[in-house]
C-alpha positions as CSV (number, residue, x, y, z in Angstrom):
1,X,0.0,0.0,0.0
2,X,1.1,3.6,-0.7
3,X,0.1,6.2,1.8
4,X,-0.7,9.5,0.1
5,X,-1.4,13.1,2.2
6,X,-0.4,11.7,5.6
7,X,1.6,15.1,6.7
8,X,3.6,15.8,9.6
9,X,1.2,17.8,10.6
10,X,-1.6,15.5,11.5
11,X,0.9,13.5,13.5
12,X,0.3,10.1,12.4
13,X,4.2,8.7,12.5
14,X,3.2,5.7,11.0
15,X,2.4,7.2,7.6
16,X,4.5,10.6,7.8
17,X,4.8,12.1,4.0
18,X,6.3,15.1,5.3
19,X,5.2,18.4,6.3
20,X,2.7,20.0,4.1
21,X,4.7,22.8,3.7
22,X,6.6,20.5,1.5
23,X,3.6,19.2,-0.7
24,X,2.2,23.0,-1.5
25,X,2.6,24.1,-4.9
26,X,1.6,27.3,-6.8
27,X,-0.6,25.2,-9.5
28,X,-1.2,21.6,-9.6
29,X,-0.7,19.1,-12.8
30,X,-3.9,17.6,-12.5
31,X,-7.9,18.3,-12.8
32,X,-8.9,18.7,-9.3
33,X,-12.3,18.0,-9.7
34,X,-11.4,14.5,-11.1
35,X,-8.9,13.9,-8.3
36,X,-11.3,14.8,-5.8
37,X,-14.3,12.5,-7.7
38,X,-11.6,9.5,-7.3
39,X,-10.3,10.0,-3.8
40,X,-14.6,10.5,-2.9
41,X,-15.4,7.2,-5.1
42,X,-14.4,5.0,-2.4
43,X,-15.5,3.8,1.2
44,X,-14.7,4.3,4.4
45,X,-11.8,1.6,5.7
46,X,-11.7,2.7,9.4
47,X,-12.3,6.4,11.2
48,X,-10.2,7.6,13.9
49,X,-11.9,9.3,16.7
50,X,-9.4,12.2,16.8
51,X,-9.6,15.5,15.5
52,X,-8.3,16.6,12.1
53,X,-6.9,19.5,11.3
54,X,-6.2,22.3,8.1
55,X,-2.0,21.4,8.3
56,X,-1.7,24.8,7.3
57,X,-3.6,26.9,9.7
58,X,-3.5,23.8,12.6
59,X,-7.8,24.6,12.9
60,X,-9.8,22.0,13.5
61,X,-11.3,21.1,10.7
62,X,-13.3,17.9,11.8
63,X,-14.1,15.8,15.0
64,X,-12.5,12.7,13.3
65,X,-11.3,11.5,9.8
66,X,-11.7,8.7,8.1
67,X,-9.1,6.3,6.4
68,X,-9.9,5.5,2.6
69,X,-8.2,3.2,0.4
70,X,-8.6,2.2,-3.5
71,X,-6.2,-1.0,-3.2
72,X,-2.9,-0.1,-4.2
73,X,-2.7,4.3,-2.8
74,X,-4.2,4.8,1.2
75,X,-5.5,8.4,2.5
76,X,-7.6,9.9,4.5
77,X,-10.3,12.0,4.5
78,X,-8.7,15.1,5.2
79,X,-6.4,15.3,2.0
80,X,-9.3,15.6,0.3
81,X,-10.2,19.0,2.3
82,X,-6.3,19.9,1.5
83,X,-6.4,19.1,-2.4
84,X,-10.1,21.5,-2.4
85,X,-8.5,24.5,-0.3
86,X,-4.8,24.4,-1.5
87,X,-2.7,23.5,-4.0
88,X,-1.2,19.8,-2.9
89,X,1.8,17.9,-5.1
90,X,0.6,14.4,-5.6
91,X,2.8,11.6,-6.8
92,X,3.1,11.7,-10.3
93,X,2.1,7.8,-10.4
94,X,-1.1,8.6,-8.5
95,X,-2.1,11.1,-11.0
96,X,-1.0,9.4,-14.0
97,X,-3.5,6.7,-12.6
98,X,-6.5,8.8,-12.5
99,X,-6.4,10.8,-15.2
100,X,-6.0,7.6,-17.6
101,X,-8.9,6.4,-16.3
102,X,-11.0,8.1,-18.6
């Protein structure tokens, strides 16, 4: 499994891609609205009863997130929130996957 938009920030060591700060770009490579459809297109795995916050501002942003996997990339709910309010880098293999999926 490949975990994708763990950040420092969220401290989950487990699953660390970094801070953020690394991952913020001025303009993505991708269609976000197709990114977002994909990571949305799949169910629930397990929540975590802990809060989750906007890595950039460190506000709350939810009671609890919730893990998501498509088989092969693992996320959680709250890159989804990140990709919608910022500008995230995403592996190139990730994107390459979803945007050749039609």
């Amino acid at each position: 499994m490949i975990y994708i938009g763990f950040f420092t920030e969220m401290k989950i060591t487990m699953f660390d891609n970094g801070s953020i700060k690394n991952h913020l770009v001025s303009e993505v490579n991708y269609d976000k609205k197709k990114i977002i459809d994909y990571l949305n297109s799949f169910g629930r795995q397990a929540v975590c009863p802990r809060y989750a916050i906007d890595c950039v501002t460190g506000e709350n942003i939810s009671g609890s997130f919730s893990v998501i996997d498509d088989g092969e990339y693992c996320w959680c709910d709250f890159l989804i929130y990140h990709i919608e309010k910022y500008n995230i880098k995403l592996p190139d293999k990730f994107i390459e996957k979803i945007m050749s999926d039609g």
